[in-house]
C-alpha positions in Angstrom: 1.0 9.5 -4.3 2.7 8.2 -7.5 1.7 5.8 -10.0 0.4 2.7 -8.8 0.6 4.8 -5.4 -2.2 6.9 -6.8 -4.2 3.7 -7.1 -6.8 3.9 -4.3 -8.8 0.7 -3.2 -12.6 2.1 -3.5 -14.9 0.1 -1.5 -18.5 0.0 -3.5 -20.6 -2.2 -2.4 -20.9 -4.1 0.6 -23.2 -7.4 0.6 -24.4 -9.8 3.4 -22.5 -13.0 3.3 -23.2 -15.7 5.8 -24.4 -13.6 8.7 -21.5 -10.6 8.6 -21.2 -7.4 5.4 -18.2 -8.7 3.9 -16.4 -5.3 2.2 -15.9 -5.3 -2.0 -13.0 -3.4 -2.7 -12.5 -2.2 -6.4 -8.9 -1.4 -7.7 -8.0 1.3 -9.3 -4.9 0.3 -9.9 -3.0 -2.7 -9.9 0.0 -2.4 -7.5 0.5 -2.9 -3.3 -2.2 -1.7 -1.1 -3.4 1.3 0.9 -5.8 1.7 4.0 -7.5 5.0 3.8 -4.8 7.6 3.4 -1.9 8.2 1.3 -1.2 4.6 2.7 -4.7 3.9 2.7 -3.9 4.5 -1.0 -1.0 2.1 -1.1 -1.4 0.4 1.8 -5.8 0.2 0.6 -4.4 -1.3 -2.0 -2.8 -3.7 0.4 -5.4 -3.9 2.5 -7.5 -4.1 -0.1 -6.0 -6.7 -1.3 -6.2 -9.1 1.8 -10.1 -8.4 1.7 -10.1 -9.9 -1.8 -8.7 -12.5 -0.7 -10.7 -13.1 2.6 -14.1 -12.3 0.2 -12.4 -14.8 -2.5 -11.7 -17.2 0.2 -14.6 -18.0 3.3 -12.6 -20.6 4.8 -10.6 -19.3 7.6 -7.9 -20.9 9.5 -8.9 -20.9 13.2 -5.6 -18.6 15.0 -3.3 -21.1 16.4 -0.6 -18.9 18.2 -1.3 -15.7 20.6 0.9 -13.4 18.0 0.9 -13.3 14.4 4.6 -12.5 13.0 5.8 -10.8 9.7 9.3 -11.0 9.7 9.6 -9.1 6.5 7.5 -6.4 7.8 9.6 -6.5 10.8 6.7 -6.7 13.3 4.0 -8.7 15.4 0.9 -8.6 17.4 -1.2 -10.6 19.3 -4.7 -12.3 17.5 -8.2 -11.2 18.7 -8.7 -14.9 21.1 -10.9 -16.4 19.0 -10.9 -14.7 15.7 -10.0 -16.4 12.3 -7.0 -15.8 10.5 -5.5 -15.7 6.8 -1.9 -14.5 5.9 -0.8 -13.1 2.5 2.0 -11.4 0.9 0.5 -7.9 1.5 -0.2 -8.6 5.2 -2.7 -10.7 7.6 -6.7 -10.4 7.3 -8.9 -11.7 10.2 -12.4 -12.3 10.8 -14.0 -12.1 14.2 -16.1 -15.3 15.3 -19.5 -13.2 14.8 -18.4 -12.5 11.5 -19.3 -9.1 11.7 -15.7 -7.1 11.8 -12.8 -7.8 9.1 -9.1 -6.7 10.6 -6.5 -6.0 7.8 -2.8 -6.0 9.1 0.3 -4.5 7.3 3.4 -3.2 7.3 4.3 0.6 5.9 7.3 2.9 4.7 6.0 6.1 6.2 8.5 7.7 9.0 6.1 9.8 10.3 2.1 10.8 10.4 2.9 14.0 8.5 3.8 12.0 5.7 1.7 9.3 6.0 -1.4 12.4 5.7 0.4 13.9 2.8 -0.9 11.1 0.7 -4.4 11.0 1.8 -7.2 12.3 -0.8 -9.8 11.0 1.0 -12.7 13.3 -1.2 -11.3 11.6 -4.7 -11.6 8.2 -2.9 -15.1 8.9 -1.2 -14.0 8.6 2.0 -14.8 11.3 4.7 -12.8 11.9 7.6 -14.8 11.9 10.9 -13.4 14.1 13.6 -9.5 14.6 13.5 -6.4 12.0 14.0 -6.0 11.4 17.7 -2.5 10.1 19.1 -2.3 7.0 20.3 1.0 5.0 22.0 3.4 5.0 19.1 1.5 6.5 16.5 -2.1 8.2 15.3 -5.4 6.2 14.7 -8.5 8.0 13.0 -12.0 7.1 11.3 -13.1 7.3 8.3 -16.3 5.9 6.5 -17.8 5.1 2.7 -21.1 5.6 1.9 -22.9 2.8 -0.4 -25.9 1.9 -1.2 -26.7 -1.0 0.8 -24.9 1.2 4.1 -22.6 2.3 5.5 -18.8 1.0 5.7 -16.7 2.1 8.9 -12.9 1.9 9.1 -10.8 2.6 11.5 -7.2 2.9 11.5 -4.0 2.7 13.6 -0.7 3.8 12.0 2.0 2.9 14.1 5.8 4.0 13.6 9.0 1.4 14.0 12.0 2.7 15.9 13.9 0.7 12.3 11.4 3.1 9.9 8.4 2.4 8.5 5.8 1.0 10.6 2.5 -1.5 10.7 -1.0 -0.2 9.9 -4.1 -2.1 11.5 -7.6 -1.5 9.7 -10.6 -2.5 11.6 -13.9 -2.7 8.8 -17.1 -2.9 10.1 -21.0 -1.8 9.8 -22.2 1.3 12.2 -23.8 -1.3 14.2 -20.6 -2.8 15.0 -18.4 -0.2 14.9 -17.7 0.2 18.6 -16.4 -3.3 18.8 -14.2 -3.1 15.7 -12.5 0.3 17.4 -11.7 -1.0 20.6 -10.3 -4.2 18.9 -8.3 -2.1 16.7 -7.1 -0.1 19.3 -6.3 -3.3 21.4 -4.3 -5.0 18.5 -2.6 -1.6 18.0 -1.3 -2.1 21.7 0.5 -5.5 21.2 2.5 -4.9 18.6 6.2 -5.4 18.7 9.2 -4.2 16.4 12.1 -5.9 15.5 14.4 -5.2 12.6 13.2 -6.4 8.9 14.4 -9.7 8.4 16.4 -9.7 4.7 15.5 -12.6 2.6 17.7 -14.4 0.3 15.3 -13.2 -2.0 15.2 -9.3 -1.1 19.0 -9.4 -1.2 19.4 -10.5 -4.8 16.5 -8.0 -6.1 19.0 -5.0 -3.8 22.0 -6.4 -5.7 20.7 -6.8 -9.2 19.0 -3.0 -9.2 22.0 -1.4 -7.4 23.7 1.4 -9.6 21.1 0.6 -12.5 19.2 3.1 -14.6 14.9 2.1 -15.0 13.6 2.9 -18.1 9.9 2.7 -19.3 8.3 4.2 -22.2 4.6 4.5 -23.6 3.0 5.9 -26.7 0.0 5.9 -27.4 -3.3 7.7 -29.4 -0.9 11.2 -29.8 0.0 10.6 -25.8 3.8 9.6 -24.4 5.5 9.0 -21.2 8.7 8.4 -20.1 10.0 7.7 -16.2 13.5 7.6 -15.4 14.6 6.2 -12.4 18.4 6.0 -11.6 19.3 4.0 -8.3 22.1 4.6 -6.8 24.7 2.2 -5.1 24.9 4.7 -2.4 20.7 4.0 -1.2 19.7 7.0 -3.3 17.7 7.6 -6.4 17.2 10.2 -8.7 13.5 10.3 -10.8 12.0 12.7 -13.7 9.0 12.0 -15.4 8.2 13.1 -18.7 4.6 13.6 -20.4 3.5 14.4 -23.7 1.0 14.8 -26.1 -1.4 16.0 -28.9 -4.8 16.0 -29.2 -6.0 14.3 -32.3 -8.1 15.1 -35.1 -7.8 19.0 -34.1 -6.7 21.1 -36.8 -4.9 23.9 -34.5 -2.6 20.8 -33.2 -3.3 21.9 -29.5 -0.4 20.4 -27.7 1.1 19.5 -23.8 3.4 18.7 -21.7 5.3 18.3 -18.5 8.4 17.3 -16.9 8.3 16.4 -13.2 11.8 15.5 -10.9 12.1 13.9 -7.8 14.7 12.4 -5.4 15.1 10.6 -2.1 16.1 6.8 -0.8 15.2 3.9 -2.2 15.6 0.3 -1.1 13.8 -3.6 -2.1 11.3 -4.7 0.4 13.0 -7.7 2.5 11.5 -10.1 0.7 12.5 -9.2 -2.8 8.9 -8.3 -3.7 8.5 -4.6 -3.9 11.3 -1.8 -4.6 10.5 1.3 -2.4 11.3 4.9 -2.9 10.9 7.1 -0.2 11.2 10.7 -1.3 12.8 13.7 0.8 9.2 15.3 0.9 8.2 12.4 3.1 5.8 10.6 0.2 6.5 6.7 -0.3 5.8 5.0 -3.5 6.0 1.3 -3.6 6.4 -0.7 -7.0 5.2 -4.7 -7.3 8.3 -6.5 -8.7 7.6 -9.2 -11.2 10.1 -10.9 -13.3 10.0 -10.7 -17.4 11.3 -13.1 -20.2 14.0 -10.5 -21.3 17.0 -10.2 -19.0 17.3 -6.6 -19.3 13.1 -6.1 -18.3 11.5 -5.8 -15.0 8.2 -5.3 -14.0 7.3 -2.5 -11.5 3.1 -2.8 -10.6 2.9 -4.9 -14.3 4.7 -2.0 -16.5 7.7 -3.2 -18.6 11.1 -1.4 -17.6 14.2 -1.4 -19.1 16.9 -2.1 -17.0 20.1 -0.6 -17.7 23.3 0.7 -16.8 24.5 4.1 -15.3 26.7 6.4 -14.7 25.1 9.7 -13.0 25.3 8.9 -9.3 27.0 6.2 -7.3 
């Protein structure tokens, strides 16, 4: 993936809290989230998010309602009877009354599997694949595990594709022991979801507006390195990207250089809530940027990197 979307939640050590092996995710980069593939790199980062939080936070709220809604994310599905729940921007993470399988819950930009796989790296992230994809009602589910040093971490994953675009992605994280169980509950969940159309926030619809027809700018030097992304977005839902790297290396008397330039295009559009802008390119890769406000009006943030925001005049 790109960027931030290349940041892969690796799961190192798993350690026995209260009676269940609560996951600890490490971040490679800071951004969304990522379950296990390309998604599982972004949406891990997601996902692995919400098990931060459920590690960080051991209280759980018992699950009130039969279905659990994101409006943003445009879906729902219906809670495990019984099971715990806690809801974040990235998603919902529940806990099973054993305490002995973690379900994370999100939403994605992929339109299809083929894409969705195009991400994955699973041998960079130490994941290994087990068996192949299978097809399931409305998308693909597969297993994957992580081998650590206190055991063995199973996750399996639904991917499941929206008649709108995009989709919802449920993880199920578990021991071997428990495995089985977190599978079929997986699968189960997978089963009751329901699409509707992403609700718009106030919110998303100002971030749409204010980016509209602007030109992104960000620049870094650094120790004989440099980079610079441009991102045009047009009015018109497209967007336009090149990348630009460059460098020395120091202290070598030949003055060994390098470089590359890199160019991209596809769609891009602001998550309904106004947190994330989203470009989806035409090869079928999604990369998803965290939006955070800065003291300069002419700055944004995209996953904590300062932008320059400025105006443009090659596409409409």
């Amino acid at each position: 993936m790109d960027d931030f979307l290349h940041m892969i939640a690796e799961f190192t050590t798993i350690s026995r809290v209260k009676s269940y092996y609560v996951l600890v995710p490490r971040l490679c980069l800071l951004a969304s989230f990522s379950v296990i593939f390309g998604e599982m790199i972004k949406t891990l980062n997601s996902i692995a998010a919400i098990i931060i939080f459920l590690t960080a936070n051991t209280v759980f709220s018992q699950t009130g309602e039969s279905r659990l809604t994101d409006s943003g994310g445009g879906y729902s599905f219906a809670a495990p009877a019984g099971w715990k729940s806690k809801a974040s921007e990235e998603g919902f993470g529940l806990v099973n009354p054993a305490e002995t399988i973690i379900l994370a819950v999100k939403s994605h930009n992929y339109q299809n599997f083929a894409a969705f796989a195009a991400d994955a790296n699973l041998e960079r992230n130490g994941l290994e694949l087990i068996g192949k994809p299978q097809d399931i009602p409305g998308g693909s589910t597969f297993r994957t595990t992580k081998n650590t040093t206190k055991g063995r971490i199973v996750i399996d994953t639904c991917v499941l594709f929206s008649p709108h675009g995009g989709g919802a992605i449920i993880a199920a994280f578990s021991d071997e022991a428990n495995s089985a169980a977190a599978f079929e509950t997986g699968i189960s969940v997978a089963k009751s979801v329901r699409f509707v159309k992403p609700r718009q926030t106030a919110a998303g619809g100002s971030s749409q507006s204010a980016l509209s027809g602007k030109h992104l700018l960000y620049l870094y030097t650094a120790s004989g390195y440099t980079e610079r992304k441009d991102i045009y977005l047009c009015a018109s839902g497209g967007f336009y990207q090149s990348t630009d790297l460059g460098g020395f290396t120091p202290n070598e008397s030949n003055g060994s250089s390098f470089g590359s330039l890199r160019a991209a295009h596809g769609t891009w559009k602001v998550s309904p809530n106004g947190a994330k802008l989203v470009l989806s390119f035409r090869n079928g890769g999604t990369v998803e940027y965290q939006i955070s406000k800065r003291q300069a009006s002419n700055e944004i943030g995209l996953n904590g990197k300062r932008f320059f925001v400025q105006s443009q005049d090659k596409c409409r």
